[in-house]
C-alpha positions in Angstrom: 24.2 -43.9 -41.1 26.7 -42.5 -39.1 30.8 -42.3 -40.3 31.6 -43.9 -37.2 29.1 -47.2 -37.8 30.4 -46.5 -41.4 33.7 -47.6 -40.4 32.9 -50.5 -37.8 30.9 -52.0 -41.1 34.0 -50.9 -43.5 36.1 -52.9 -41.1 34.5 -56.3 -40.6 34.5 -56.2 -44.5 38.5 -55.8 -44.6 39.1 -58.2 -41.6 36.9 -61.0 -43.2 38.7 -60.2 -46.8 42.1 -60.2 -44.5 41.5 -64.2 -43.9 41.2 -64.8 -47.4 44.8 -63.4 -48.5 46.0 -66.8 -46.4 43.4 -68.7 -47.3 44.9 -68.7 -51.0 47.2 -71.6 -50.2 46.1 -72.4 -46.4 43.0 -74.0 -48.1 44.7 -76.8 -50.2 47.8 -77.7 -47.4 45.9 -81.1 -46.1 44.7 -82.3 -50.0 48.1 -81.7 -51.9 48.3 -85.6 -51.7 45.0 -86.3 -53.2 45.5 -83.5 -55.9 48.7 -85.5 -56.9 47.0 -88.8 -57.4 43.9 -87.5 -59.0 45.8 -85.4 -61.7 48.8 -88.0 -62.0 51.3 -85.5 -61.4 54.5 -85.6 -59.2 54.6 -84.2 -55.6 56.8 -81.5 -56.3 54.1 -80.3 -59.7 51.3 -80.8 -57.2 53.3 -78.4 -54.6 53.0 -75.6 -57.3 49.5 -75.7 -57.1 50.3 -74.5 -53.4 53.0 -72.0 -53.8 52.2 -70.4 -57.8 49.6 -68.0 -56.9 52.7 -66.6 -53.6 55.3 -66.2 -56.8 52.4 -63.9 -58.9 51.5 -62.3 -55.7 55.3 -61.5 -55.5 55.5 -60.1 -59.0 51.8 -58.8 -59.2 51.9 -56.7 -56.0 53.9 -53.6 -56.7 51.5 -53.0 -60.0 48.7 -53.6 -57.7 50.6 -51.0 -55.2 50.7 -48.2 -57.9 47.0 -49.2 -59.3 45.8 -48.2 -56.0 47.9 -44.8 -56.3 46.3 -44.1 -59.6 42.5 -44.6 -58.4 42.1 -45.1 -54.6 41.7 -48.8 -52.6 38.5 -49.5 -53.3 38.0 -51.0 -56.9 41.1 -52.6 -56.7 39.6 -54.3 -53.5 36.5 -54.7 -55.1 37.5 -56.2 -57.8 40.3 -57.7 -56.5 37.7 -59.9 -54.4 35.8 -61.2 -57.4 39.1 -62.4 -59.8 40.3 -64.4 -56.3 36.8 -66.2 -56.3 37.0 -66.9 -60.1 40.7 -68.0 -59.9 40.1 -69.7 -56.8 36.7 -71.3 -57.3 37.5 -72.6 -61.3 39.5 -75.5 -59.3 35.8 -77.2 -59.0 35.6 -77.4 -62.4 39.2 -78.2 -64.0 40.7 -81.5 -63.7 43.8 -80.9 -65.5 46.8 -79.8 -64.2 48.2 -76.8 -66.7 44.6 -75.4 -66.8 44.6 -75.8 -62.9 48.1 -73.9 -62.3 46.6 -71.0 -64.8 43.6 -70.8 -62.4 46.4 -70.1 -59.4 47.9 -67.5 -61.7 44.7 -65.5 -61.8 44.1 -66.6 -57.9 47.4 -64.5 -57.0 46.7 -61.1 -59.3 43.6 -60.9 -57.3 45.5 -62.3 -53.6 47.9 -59.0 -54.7 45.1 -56.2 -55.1 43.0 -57.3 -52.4 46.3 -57.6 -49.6 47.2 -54.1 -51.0 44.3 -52.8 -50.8 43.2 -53.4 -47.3 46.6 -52.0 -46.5 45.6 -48.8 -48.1 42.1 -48.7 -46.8 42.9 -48.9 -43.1 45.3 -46.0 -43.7 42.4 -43.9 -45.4 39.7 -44.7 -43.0 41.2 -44.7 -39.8 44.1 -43.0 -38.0 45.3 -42.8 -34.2 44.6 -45.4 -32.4 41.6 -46.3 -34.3 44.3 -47.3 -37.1 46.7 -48.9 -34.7 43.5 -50.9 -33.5 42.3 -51.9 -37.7 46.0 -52.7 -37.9 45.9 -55.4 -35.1 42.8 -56.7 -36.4 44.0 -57.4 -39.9 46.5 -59.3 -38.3 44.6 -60.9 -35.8 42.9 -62.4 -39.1 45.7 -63.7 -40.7 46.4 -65.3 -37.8 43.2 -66.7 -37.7 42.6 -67.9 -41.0 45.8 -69.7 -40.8 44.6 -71.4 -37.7 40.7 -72.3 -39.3 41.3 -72.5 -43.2 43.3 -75.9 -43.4 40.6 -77.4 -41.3 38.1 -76.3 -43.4 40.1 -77.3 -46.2 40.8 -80.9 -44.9 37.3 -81.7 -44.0 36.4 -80.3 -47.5 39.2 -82.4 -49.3 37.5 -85.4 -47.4 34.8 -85.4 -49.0 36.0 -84.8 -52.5 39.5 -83.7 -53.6 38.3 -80.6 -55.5 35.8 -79.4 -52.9 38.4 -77.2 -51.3 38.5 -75.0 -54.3 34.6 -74.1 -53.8 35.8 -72.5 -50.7 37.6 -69.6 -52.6 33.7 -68.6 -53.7 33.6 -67.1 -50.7 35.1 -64.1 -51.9 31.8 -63.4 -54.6 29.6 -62.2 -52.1 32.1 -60.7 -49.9 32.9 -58.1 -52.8 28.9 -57.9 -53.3 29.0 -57.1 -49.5 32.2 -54.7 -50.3 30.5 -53.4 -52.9 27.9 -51.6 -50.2 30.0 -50.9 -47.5 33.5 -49.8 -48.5 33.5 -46.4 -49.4 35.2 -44.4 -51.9 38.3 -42.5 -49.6 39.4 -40.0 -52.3 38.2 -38.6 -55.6 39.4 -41.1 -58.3 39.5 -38.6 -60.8 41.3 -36.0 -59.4 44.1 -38.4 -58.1 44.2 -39.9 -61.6 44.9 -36.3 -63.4 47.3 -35.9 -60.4 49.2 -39.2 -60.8 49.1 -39.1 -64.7 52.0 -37.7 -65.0 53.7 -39.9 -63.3 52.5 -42.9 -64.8 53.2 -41.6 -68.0 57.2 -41.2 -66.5 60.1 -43.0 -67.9 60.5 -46.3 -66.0 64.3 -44.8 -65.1 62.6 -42.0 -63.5 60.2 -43.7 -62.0 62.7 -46.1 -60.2 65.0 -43.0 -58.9 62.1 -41.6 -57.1 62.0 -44.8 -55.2 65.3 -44.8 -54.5 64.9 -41.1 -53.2 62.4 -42.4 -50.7 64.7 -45.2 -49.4 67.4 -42.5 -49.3 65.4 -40.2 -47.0 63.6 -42.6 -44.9 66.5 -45.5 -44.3 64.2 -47.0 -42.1 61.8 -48.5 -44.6 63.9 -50.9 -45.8 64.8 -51.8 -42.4 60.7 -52.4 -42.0 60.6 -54.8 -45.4 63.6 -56.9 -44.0 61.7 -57.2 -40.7 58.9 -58.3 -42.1 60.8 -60.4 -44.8 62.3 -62.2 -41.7 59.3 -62.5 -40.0 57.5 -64.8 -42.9 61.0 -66.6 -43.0 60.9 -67.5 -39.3 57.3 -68.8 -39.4 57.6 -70.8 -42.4 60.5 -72.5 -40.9 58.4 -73.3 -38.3 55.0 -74.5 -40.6 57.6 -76.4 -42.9 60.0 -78.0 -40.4 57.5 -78.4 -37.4 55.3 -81.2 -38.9 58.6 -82.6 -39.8 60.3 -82.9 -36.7 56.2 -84.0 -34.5 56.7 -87.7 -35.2 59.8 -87.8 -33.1 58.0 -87.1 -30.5 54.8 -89.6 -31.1 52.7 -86.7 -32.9 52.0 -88.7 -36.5 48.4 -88.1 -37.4 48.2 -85.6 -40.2 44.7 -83.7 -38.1 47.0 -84.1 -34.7 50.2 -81.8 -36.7 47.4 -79.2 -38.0 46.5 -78.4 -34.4 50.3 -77.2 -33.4 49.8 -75.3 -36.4 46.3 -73.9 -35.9 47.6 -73.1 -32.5 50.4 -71.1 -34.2 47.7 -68.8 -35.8 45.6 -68.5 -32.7 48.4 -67.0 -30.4 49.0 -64.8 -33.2 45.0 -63.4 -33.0 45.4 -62.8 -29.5 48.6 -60.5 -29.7 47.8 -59.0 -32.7 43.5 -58.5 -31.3 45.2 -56.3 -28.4 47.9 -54.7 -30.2 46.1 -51.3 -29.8 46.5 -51.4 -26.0 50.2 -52.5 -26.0 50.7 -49.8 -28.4 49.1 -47.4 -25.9 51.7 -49.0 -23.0 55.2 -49.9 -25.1 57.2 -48.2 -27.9 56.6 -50.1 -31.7 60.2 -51.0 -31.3 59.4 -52.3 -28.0 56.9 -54.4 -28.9 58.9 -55.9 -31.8 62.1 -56.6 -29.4 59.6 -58.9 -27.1 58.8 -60.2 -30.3 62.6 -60.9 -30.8 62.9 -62.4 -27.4 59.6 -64.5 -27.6 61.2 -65.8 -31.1 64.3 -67.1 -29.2 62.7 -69.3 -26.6 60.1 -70.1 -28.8 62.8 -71.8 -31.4 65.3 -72.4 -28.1 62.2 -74.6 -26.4 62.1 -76.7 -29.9 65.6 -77.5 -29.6 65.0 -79.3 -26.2 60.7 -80.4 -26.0 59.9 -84.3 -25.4 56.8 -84.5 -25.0 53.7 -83.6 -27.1 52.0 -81.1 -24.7 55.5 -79.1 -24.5 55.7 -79.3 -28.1 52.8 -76.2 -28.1 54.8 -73.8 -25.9 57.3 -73.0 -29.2 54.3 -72.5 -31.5 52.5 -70.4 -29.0 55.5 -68.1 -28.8 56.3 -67.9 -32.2 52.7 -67.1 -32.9 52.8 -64.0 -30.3 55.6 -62.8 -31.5 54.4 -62.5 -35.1 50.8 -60.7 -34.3 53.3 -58.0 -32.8 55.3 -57.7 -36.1 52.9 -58.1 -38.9 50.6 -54.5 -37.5 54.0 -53.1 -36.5 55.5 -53.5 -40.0 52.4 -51.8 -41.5 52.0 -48.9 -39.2 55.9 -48.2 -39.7 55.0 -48.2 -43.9 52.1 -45.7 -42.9 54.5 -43.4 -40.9 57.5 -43.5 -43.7 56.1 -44.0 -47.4 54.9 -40.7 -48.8 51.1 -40.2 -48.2 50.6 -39.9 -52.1 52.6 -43.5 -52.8 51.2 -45.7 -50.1 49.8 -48.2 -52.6 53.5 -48.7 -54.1 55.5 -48.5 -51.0 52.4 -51.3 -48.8 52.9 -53.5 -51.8 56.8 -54.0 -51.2 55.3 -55.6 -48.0 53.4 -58.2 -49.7 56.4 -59.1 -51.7 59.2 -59.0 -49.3 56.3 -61.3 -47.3 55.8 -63.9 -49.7 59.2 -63.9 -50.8 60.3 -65.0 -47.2 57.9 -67.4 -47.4 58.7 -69.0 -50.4 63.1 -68.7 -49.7 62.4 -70.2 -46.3 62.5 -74.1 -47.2 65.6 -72.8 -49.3 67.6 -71.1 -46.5 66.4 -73.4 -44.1 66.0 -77.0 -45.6 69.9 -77.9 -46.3 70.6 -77.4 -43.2 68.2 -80.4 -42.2 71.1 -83.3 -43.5 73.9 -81.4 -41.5 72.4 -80.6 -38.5 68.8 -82.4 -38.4 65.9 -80.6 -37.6 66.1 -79.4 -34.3 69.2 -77.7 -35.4 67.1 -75.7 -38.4 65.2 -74.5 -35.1 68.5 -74.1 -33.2 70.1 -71.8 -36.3 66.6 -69.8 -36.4 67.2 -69.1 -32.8 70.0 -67.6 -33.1 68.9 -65.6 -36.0 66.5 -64.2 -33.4 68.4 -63.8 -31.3 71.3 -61.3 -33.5 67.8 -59.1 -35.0 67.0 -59.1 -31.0 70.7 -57.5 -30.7 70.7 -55.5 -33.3 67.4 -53.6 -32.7 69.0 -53.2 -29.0 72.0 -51.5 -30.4 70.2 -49.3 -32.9 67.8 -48.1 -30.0 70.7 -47.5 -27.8 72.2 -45.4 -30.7 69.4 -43.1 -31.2 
């Protein structure tokens, strides 16, 4: 077999595993209800079963990030795959809810080592635009998988409440699948004995060579904040939107997963063709349109009457975000030292999730003082200064 179909293999692997890392609480969105009255907990203990496994994934990523250092992408991704189906998959069989929550524990350690590892992978296998193109893909999936997975997960939870959790089995055969296509991209034992030392480092030491990074490339942390913001934005908009539908005649809980699902597939499309805008426009072109499609996007919510206009904003919003997401991981590629990539890919993860999770935080008291259309109003604007800001700073250099 050629490198080349190598590769084309290697990267259907990582796209399909790429769906999975928003599967992990995608999945369970339209069943949260049923899950509440079958285990006779409150809403907010049943929520947890959504958003636990984004918390671990949080906390779990930058180990995962400096595992990968240690011994290359691919067992982590390996095996990553395999504790995701086992934490996912053991909801068949648990019908408690402590036992349940554990499951979502182990369901984020392996959400953390696969989504770093497909960072690190693409970097390995590909470069040029052949990397720029991987890059667009793996966002083109996420945007997919949030567009697909709740469907399949609310047609699952329709026919049992648990059956959702059977769809996390997926990820068995995918990693007996990755198992035979993903090769090794370095020699694990050599970057072991190379790393060892600093593993073995003092935590103090360890923690001012990060800091010496962020002090010679000041961009990076410019890149997490981006991408921080990014995962804000949406969220406001897959929290507050389904919210703010009925006031417009849109009730029907299959009718408000559409706007969504049409959120994720605008974000395929931009982020499928990513690899020819990059060949056209600047990255920090591409992630000003992104600005500017983020402003009307949350400036049409502000003023939409009608359920047909009530798309436009989502279709926007998702655009904008498959320009971001590859953007935010090619910038990591370019600025994290080649021998740290694992550490400094896995600060995505967690500046992601965190956004997700501090969204409803930032965003949801603003809902009694201004009402919803004003959340969208305030994220606007919040567009709208990063779109300045990034005009500035490109005016500067």
């Amino acid at each position: 077999m050629s490198a080349s179909t190598s590769r084309r293999r290697s990267l259907w692997v990582i796209v399909a595993a790429a769906t999975l890392t928003v599967m992990a609480g995608a999945v369970l969105g339209p069943v949260v209800p049923r899950i509440q009255a079958e285990l006779g907990v409150s809403g907010t203990a049943a929520g947890l079963i959504i958003t636990t496994h984004g918390g671990v994934i949080v906390l779990a990523s930058p180990l995962m990030g400096s595992l990968v250092d240690r011994v290359g992408p691919r067992r982590p991704f390996v095996g990553g795959l395999f504790v995701y189906g086992v934490g996912g998959g053991a909801g068949l069989v648990i019908d408690s809810f402590v036992p349940l929550l554990l499951s979502r524990v182990v369901l984020g350690v392996g959400t953390a080592a696969v989504y770093t590892a497909i960072t690190v992978l693409i970097y390995e296998l590909y470069e040029g635009q052949s990397m720029e193109r991987a890059l667009g893909y793996r966002s083109g999936a996420n945007s997919a998988g949030a567009a697909v997975w709740p469907l399949v997960g609310g047609a699952a939870g329709a026919v049992a409440w648990n059956l959702p959790f059977g769809v996390y089995l997926i990820a068995v055969p995918l990693g007996l699948v990755a198992v035979l296509t993903i090769p090794e991209t370095r020699d694990s034992a050599a970057e072991t004995e190379a790393n060892g030392d600093d593993s073995d480092s003092a935590l103090s030491d360890r923690l001012r060579a990060t800091l010496a990074v962020f002090r010679r490339q000041p961009p990076l942390l410019l890149v997490y904040l981006l991408y921080f913001g990014a995962n804000a934005l949406l969220y406001a908009v897959v929290v507050f939107y389904p919210q703010f539908l009925p006031s417009i005649g849109v009730s029907s809980s299959f009718a408000i997963s559409l706007y969504l699902a049409a959120n994720g597939v605008a974000g395929g499309v931009s982020a499928a063709v990513y690899d020819r805008l990059i060949d056209r426009a600047g990255r920090t072109t591409l992630v000003g349109v992104a600005f500017l499609l983020w402003l009307v996007s949350f400036g049409a919510a502000t003023v939409v009457r009608t359920a047909a206009a009530a798309v436009v904003p989502v279709v926007l919003l998702g655009l904008g975000i498959g320009l971001v997401f590859p953007s935010t991981f090619a910038w990591v590629e370019q600025f994290a030292p080649p021998d740290r990539q694992g550490q400094f890919s896995a600060y995505v993860a967690s500046f992601g999730y965190t956004g997700q999770f501090l969204s409803p935080l930032m965003f949801g008291p603003l809902v009694p003082v201004v009402g919803v259309r004003g959340v969208f109003a305030v994220a606007g604007v919040t567009a709208g200064l990063a779109a300045l800001g990034l005009g500035a700073a490109s005016l500067r250099r």
